[in-house]
C-alpha positions in Angstrom: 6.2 16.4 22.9 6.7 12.6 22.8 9.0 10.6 21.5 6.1 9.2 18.6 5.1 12.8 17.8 9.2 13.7 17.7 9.8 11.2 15.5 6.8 11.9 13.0 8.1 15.6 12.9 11.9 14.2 11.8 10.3 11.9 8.9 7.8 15.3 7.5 8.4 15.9 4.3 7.1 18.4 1.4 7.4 16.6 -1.7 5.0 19.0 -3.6 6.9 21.7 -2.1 10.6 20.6 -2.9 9.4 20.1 -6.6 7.8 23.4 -6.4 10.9 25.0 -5.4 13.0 23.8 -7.7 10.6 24.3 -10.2 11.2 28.1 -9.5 14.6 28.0 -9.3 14.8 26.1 -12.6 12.9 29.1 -14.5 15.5 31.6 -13.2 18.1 29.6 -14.6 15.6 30.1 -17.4 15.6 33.9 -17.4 19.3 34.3 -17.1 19.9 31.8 -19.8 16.9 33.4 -22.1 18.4 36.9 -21.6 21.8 35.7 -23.2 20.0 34.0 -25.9 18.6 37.2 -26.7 21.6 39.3 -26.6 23.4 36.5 -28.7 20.3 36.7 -31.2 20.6 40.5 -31.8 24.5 40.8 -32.1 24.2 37.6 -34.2 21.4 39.8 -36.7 23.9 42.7 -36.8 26.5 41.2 -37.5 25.6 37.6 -39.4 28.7 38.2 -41.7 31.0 38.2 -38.9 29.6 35.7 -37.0 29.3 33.0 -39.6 33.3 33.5 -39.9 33.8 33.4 -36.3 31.8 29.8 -35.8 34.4 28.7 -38.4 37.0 28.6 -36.0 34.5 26.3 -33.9 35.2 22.6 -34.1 31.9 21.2 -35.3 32.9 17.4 -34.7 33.3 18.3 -30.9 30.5 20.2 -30.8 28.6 17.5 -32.0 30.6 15.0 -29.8 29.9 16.8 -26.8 25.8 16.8 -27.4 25.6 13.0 -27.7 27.9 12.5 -24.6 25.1 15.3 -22.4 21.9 13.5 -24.3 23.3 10.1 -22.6 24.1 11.4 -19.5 20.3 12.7 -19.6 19.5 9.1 -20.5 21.3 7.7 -17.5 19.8 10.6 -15.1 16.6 9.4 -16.0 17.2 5.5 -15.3 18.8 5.7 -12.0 15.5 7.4 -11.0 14.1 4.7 -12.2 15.9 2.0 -10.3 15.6 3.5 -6.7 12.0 3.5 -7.7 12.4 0.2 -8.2 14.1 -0.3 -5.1 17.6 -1.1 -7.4 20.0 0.7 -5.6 23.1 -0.8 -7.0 21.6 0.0 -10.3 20.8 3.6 -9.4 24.2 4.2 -8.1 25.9 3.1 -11.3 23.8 5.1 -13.4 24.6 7.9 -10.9 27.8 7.3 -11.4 27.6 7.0 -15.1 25.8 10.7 -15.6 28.9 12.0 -13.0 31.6 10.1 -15.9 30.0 11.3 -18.8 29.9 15.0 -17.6 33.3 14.9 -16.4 34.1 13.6 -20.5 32.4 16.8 -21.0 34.4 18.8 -19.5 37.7 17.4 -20.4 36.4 17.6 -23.7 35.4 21.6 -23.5 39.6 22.3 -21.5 40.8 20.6 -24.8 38.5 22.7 -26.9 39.1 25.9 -25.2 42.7 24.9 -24.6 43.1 24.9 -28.5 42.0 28.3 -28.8 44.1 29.9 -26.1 46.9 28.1 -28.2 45.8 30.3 -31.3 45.4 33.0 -29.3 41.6 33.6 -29.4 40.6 34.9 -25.9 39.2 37.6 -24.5 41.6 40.4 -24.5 43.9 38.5 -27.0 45.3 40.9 -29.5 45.1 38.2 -31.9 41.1 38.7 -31.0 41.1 42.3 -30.4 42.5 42.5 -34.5 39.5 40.8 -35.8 36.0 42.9 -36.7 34.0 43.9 -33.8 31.4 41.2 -35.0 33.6 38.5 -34.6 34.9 39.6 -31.3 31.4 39.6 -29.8 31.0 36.2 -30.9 33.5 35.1 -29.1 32.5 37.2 -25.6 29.3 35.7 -25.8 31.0 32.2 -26.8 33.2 31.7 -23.8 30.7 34.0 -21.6 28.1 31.8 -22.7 29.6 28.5 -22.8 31.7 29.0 -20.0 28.6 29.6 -17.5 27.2 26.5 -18.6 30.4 24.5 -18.1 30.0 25.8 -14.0 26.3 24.4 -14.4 27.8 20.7 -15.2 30.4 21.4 -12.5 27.5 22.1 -10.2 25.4 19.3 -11.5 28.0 16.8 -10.9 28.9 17.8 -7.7 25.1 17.3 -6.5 24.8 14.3 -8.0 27.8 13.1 -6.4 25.9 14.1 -3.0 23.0 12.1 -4.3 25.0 8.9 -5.0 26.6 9.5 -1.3 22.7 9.5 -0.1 21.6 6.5 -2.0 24.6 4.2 -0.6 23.5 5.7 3.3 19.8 4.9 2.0 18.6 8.7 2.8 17.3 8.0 -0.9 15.7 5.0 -1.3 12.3 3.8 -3.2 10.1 6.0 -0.6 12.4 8.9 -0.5 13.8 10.3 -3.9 12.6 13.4 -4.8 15.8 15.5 -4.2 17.4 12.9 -6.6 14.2 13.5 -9.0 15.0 17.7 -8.4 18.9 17.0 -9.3 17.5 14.7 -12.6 15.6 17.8 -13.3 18.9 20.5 -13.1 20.4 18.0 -14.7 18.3 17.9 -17.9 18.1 21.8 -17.6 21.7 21.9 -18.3 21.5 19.2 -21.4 18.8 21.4 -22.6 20.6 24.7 -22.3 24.0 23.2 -24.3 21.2 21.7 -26.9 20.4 25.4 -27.8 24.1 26.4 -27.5 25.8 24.1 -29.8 23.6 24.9 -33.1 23.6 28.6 -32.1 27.4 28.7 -32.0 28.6 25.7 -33.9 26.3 25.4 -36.5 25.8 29.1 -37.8 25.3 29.4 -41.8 
């Protein structure tokens, strides 16, 4: 093989391929999400009473404060995309950046939340739980189950977009090459969308 025909197999890519792929493995995300909401929508029909009590103990304002700060870091997903298009780079890395802060808010905001309840004593196993009605102690199973998987997908997300910001600075993503950081944009939103569903489901019950 020469060195031309060595170099042109280094350069291949499968754009339509890596999109595919993650396409997949966005709709298993899908199924193991959709399975929970399912189990949370037939507990939540059995036992409405003792669920709407439950959500009580949920603080609304962060809730709410934590679904603004995921539907920016959406925003700035999308516009660093934009700006390696663009052939920005600087730009793309702060936005990069930016989504990486605003999940890391996110999380500190979700330790303080959960923190809170620990304090109160409402955790799995708690007896101060365990003495509530069976409704309201699924709630919560399926709260910090629920929640608490989706708090590893932000982990996750910000650790790969961290790796994407490393490959934007060495210029393995530039304006010719940024599908993997479109594939990351697209977990990314995945993970907005999933706590979209989450907050009114758990937050917002009446």
């Amino acid at each position: 093989m020469s060195s031309t025909q060595a170099a042109e197999v280094h350069v291949h890519r499968d754009d339509v391929g890596s999109r595919m792929g993650m396409w997949l493995f966005l709709f298993t995300e899908l199924v193991l999400f959709g399975g929970m909401f399912i189990l949370y929508s037939v507990y939540r029909f059995t036992y409405a009473d003792d669920f709407h009590i439950a959500a009580k103990e949920l603080n609304t304002v962060v809730g709410a404060f934590n679904t603004a700060i995921l539907l920016t870091s959406s925003l700035t997903m999308v516009l660093s995309i934009i700006a390696i298009q663009r052939n920005q780079k600087s730009l793309s890395l702060l936005m990069q950046g930016l989504t990486i802060l605003l999940g890391l808010f996110f999380m500190v905001n979700k330790y303080f939340e959960w923190t809170e309840k620990f304090h109160h004593g409402i955790y799995p196993g708690s007896e101060e739980l365990l003495a509530k009605n069976s409704g309201e102690i699924l709630f919560f199973g399926l709260y910090y189950m629920m929640t608490g998987l989706h708090g590893i997908h932000v982990l996750v997300g910000m650790i790969l977009i961290a790796i994407m910001a490393v490959a934007t600075k060495r210029d393995l993503i530039n304006h010719s090459n940024y599908v993997r950081l479109e594939n990351i944009g697209l977990y990314w939103h995945l993970v907005d969308i999933i706590w979209i569903f989450l907050f009114p489901l758990f937050y917002l019950i009446t």
